[in-house]
C-alpha positions, 0 to 999 in steps of 0.5 A: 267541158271539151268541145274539141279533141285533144292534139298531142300539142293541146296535151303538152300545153296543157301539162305545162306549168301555164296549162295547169294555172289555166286550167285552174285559175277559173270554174267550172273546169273548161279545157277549151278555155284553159287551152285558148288562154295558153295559147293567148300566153304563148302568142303574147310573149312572142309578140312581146319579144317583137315590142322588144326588138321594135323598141331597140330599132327606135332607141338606135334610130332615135324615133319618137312613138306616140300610141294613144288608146280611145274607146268605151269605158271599160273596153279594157285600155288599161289592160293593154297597155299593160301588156303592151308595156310590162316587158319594155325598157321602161326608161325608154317609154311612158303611159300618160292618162292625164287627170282633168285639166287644172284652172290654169290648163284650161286658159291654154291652147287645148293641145297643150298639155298633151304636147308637154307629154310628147316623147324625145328621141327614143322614147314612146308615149302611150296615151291612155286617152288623149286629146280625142277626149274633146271629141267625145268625152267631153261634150258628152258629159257636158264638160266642154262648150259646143263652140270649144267642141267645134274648134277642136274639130276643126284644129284636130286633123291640123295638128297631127298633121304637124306631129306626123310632118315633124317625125314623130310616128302616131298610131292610132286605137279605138278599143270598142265593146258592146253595150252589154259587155260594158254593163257586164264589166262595169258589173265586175268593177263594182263588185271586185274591192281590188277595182272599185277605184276604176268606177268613176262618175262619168262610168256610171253614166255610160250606159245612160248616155250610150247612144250619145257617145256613139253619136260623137264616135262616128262624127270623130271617126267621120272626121279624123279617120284620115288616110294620114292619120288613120284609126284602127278598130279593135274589137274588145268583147274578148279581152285577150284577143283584143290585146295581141290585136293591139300589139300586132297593129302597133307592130304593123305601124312602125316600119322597125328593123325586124332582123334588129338584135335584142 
């Protein structure tokens, strides 16, 4: 399938081990697939030379970085991440995704456990899914009491407030999919043996509760998307779009030294 002629530069990408792979990997043959994943591809990694160089800047100048992931179910967090992570030195980062909290956890302050989580110097955190679970998750799925929903929304912009006024840099995503592109993942996941593990009781719910969540979605955006703290929306429908967009805003976020040496 072409829907565009072919430039000499489509036909060297295409002719390259990458080209081949792409056009390959998926049926029916799609050229103008296989030619937007390469240059997906080509785009990532030069991205991910930048994530490098941005590292090296906050190794040297002792930054902390916190980068957290919200967004629907499905709306490709993990997969992110990943490409985010896969090219970094991983002595100097950590991915967070924190299981439900433990009898004790949930007799302390409801931040807690995420600040035990922050980065030291030089280090950046990437949270998948984070404290903003109270804002949505929870009292969605009725996993927390509408007055612990209220004191949450009152603390929230307080205390990252006090992450950004102690140094530490926060960047904020919401990754968003629409109703029917989150049917169709969840589809996927339950028919791949290799993601099965990723189906979770609340996932199967989702759908369900779709208009509750965003419901709660607009209230946390209503009152957490602060010009201090702001979010950033990134559309996921296409997963690798949603991916360099994800790099590209953390790039933008972090004022690192781009002429810094690698």
């Amino acid at each position: 399938m072409l829907k565009q002629e072919l430039t000499t530069e489509d036909i060297r990408k295409l002719n390259s081990k990458k080209g081949l792979m792409a056009i390959l990997m998926r049926e029916p043959l799609n050229i103008d697939r296989a030619l937007r994943y390469v240059n997906y591809l080509d785009k990532l990694q030069e991205l991910q030379v930048e994530l490098i160089r941005m590292q090296t800047w906050a190794i040297q100048n002792k930054e902390r970085i916190i980068v957290l992931f919200e967004g629907r179910d499905a709306a490709g967090k993990g997969g992110a991440i990943r490409r985010i992570t896969e090219r970094i030195n991983p002595r100097h980062m950590r991915i967070v995704a924190l299981p439900k909290p433990s009898e004790e956890q949930k007799t302390q302050w409801y931040f807690q456990r995420y600040v035990e989580q922050f980065p030291k110097a030089g280090e950046m955190v990437l949270f998948d899914r984070s404290w903003y679970n109270r804002a949505v998750v929870e009292p969605v799925n009725g996993f927390c009491t509408e007055e612990e929903y209220k004191i949450f929304m009152k603390q929230v912009n307080g205390f990252e407030r006090m992450i950004l006024q102690s140094g530490i840099r926060l960047v904020k995503i919401y990754m968003s999919i629409s109703k029917k592109e989150q049917a169709k993942r969840f589809e996927d996941i339950k028919n791949d043996p290799l993601k099965q593990w990723k189906m979770t009781r609340v996932d199967e719910q989702a759908q369900e509760l779709w208009d509750s969540y965003t419901n709660y979605k607009k209230k946390m955006f209503k009152k957490t998307n602060t010009e201090l703290s702001p979010w950033k929306i990134i559309k996921a429908n296409r997963k690798t779009d949603a991916r360099t967009a994800c790099i590209e805003h953390i790039l933008n976020s972090i004022p690192y030294d781009k002429n810094t040496i690698i």
